[in-house]
C-alpha positions as CSV (number, residue, x, y, z in Angstrom):
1,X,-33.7,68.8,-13.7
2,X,-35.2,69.0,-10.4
3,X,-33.1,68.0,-7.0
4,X,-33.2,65.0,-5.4
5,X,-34.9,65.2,-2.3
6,X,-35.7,62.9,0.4
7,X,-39.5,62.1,0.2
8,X,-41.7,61.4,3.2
9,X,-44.3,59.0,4.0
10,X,-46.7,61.5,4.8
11,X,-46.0,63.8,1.6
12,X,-48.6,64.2,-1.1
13,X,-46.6,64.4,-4.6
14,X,-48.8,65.6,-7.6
15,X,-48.1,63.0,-11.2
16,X,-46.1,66.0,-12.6
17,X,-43.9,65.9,-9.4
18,X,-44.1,61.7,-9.0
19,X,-42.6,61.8,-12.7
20,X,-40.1,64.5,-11.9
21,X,-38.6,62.8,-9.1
22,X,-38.9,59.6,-11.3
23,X,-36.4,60.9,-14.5
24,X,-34.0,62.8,-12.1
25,X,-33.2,59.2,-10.6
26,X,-33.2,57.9,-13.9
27,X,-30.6,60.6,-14.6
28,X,-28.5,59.9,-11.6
29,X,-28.5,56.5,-12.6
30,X,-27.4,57.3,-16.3
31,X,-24.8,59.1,-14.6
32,X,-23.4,56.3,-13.1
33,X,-23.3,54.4,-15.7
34,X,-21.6,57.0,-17.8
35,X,-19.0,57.5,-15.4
36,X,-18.5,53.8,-14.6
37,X,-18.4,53.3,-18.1
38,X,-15.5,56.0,-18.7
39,X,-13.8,54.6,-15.7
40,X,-13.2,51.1,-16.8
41,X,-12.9,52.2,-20.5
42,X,-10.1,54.0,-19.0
43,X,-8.8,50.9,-17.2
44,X,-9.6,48.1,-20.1
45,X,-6.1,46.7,-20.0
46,X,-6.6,46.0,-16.8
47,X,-10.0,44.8,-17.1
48,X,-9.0,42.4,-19.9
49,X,-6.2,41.2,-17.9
50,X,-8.3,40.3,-14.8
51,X,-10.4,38.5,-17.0
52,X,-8.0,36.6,-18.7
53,X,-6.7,35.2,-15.4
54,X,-8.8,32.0,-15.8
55,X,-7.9,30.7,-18.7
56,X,-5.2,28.2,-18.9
57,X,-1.8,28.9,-19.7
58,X,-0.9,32.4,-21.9
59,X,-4.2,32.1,-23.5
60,X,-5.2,35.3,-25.0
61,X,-9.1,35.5,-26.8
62,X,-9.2,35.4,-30.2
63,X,-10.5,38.0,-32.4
64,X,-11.2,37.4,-36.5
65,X,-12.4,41.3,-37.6
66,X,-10.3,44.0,-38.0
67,X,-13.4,46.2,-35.8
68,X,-13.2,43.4,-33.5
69,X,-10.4,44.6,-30.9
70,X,-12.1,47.7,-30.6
71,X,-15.9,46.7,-30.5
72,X,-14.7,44.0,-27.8
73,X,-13.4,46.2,-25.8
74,X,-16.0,48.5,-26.1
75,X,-18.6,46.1,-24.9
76,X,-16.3,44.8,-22.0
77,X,-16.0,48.2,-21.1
78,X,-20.0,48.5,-21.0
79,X,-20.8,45.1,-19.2
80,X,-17.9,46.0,-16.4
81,X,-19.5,49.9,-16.2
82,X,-22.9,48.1,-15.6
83,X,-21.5,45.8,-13.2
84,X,-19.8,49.2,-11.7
85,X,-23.1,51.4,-11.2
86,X,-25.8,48.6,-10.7
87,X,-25.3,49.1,-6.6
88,X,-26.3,52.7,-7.3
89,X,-29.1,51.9,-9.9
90,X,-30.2,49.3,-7.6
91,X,-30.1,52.0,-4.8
92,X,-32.6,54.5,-6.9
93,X,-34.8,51.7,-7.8
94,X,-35.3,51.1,-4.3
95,X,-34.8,54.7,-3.1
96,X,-37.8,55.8,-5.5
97,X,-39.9,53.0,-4.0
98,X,-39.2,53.7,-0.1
99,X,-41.6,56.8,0.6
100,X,-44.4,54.2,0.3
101,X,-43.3,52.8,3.7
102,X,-44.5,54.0,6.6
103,X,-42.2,55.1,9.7
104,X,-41.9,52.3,11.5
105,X,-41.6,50.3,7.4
106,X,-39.2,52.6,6.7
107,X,-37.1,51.5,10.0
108,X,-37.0,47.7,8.7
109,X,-35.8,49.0,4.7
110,X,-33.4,51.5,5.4
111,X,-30.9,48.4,6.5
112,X,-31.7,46.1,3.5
113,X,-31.5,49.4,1.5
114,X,-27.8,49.1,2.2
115,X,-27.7,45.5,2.0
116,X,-28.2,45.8,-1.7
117,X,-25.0,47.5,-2.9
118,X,-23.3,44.9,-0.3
119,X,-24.8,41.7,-1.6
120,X,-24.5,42.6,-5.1
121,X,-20.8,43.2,-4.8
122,X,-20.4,40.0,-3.0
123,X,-22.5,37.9,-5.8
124,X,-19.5,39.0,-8.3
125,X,-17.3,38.3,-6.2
126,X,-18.1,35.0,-5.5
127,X,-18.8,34.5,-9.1
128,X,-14.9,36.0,-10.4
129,X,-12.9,33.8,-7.6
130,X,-15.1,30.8,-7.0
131,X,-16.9,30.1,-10.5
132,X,-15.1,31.3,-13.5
133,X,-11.6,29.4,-12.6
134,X,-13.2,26.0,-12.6
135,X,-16.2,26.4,-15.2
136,X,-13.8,27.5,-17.7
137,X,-11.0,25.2,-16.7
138,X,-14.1,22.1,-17.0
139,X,-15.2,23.4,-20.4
140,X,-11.8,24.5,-22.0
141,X,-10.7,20.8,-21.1
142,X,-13.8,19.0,-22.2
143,X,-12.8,16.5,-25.4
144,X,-9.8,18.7,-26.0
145,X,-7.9,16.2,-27.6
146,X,-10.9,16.3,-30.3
147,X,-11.1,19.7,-31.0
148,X,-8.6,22.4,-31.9
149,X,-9.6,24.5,-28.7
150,X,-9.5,28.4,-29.3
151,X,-11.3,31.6,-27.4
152,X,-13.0,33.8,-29.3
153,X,-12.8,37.3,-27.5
154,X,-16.4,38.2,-27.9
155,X,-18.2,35.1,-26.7
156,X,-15.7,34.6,-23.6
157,X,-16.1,37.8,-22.6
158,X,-19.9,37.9,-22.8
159,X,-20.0,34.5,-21.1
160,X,-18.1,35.9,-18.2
161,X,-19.7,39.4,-17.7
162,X,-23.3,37.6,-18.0
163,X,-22.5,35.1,-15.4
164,X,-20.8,38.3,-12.7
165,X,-23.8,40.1,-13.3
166,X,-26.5,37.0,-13.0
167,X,-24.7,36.4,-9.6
168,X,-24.7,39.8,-8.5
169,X,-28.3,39.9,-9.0
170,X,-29.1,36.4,-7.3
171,X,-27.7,37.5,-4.7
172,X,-30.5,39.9,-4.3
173,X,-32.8,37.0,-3.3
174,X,-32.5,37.7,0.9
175,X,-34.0,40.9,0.2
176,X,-37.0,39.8,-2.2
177,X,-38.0,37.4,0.4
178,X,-37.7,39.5,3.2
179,X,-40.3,42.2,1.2
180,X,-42.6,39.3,0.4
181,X,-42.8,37.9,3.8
182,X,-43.0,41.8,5.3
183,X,-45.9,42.5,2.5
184,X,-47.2,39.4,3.9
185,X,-47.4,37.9,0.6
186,X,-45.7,34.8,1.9
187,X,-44.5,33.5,6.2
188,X,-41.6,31.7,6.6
189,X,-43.2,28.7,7.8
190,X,-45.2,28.8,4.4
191,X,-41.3,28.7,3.1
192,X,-39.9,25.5,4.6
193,X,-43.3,23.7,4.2
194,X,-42.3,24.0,0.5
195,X,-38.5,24.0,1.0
196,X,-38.6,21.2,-1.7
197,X,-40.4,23.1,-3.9
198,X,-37.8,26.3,-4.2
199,X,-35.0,23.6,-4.6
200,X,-36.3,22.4,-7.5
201,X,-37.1,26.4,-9.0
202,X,-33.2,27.2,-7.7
203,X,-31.9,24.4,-9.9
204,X,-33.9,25.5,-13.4
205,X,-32.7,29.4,-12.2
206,X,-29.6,28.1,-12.2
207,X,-30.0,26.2,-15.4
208,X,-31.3,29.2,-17.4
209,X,-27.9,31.3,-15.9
210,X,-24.7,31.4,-18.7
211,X,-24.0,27.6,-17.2
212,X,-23.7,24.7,-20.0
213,X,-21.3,22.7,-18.1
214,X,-22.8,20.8,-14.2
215,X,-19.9,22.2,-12.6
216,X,-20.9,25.7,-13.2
217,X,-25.0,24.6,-12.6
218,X,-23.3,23.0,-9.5
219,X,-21.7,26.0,-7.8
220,X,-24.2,28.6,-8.9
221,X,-26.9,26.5,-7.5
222,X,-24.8,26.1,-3.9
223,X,-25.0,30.1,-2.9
224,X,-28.6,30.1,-3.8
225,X,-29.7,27.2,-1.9
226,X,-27.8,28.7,1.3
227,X,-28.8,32.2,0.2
228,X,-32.8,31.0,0.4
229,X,-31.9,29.3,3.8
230,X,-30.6,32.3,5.0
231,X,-33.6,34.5,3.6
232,X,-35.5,32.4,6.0
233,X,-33.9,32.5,9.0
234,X,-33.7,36.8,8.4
235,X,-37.3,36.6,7.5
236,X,-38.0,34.8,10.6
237,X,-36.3,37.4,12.7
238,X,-37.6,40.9,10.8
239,X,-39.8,39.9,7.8
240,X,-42.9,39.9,9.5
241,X,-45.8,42.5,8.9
242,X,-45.4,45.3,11.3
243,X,-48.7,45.7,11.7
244,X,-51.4,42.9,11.4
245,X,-55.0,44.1,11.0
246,X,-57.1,44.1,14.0
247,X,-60.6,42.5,12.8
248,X,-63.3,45.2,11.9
249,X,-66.0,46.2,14.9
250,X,-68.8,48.1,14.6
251,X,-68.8,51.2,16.2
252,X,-71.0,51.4,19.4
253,X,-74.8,51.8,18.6
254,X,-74.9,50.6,15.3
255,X,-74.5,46.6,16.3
256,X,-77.7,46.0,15.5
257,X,-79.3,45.4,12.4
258,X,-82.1,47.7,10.8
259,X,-85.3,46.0,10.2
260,X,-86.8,46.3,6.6
């Protein structure tokens, strides 16, 4: 496996070496995930019990398999070892991209390079102490005195690890828009002209999330609406082009046109 090394705008890479570089970051990010993986393995009880916090009472998850135990845990251990490398997936993913800046390109990424490990940690956060506690609370308590209400272990936990890591990656959305608007693909005047518009895509985004319940559409959709406001104001102040193209003049001499 070849070295990572730091590529250069200027540097001409053959296929062969484009596809080297290309499964060596695919490796590193393996890595990761292996040794995220083996890390919270390691640290399931913990895990589990930080998961458990927001459900009511002593409620423990129910399991109804004698594999189940296991195989939950197992998958718990694989969602939170995601959740654990993504920053440093994220970071080849981007990494792998960067040569294709320019110098003064490479100036304005470098920062939202970093940005990406910071906002994605900050999009589980927010998801763990401000949306778990009162979406499961609302749908726990929903008609409970018409149903005999029990957990099962699997679909809790896949509710909850599904809903950390859509919010770590929403969280994302500064940077996309930032890109576009650099690329020039979009201006931030062309985003609050159609303000309206991104509301109303926010809101099905936040309807296709793990969210069945409106108080769990409702805070989901709060973070994005102030996380696109934001990516317009930072789009304002370093998303646009470096460089605008200067309109094309023909060189001296050859201005005129050449009879038939």
């Amino acid at each position: 496996m070849a070295r990572l090394k730091s590529v250069q705008h200027d540097d001409r890479l053959t296929l062969v070496e484009h596809l080297d570089e290309l499964r060596t970051r695919i490796v590193v990010a393996i890595a990761a995930f292996a040794v995220g993986f083996g890390l919270c393995f390691w640290q399931n009880h913990e895990i589990l019990r930080w998961l458990n916090e927001p459900l009511p009472g002593s409620t423990r998850p129910l399991t109804l398999g004698v594999t189940e135990p296991f195989m939950t845990t197992l998958t718990v251990s694989a969602y939170a070892g995601l959740l654990v490398a993504l920053p440093v997936i994220l970071y080849q993913v981007y990494a792998f991209v960067l040569p294709a800046f320019s110098p003064s390109e490479r100036r304005f990424a470098l920062p939202l390079l970093f940005m990406v490990p910071a906002l994605f940690i900050a999009g589980v956060a927010f998801g763990y102490f401000l949306v778990l506690d009162p979406a499961v609370h609302f749908l726990l308590n929903f008609n409970d005195n018409q149903f005999n209400i029990q957990v099962r272990a699997r679909d809790y936990y896949g509710f909850v690890m599904m809903t950390l890591l859509a919010m770590g990656l929403l969280f994302q959305v500064p940077l996309a828009i930032v890109a576009a608007t650099r690329l020039g693909i979009t201006t931030p005047q062309q985003l609050r002209k159609r303000r309206g518009e991104a509301y109303v895509i926010i809101s099905i985004v936040a309807a296709l999330l793990p969210s069945v319940d409106p108080v769990t559409l409702i805070l989901e959709m709060v973070p994005l609406i102030v996380l696109f406001e934001f990516s317009i104001l930072l789009a304002g102040l370093i998303g646009r082009p470096s460089s605008t193209a200067a309109p094309a003049t023909a060189p001296e001499g050859t201005g005129q046109a050449t009879g038939g």
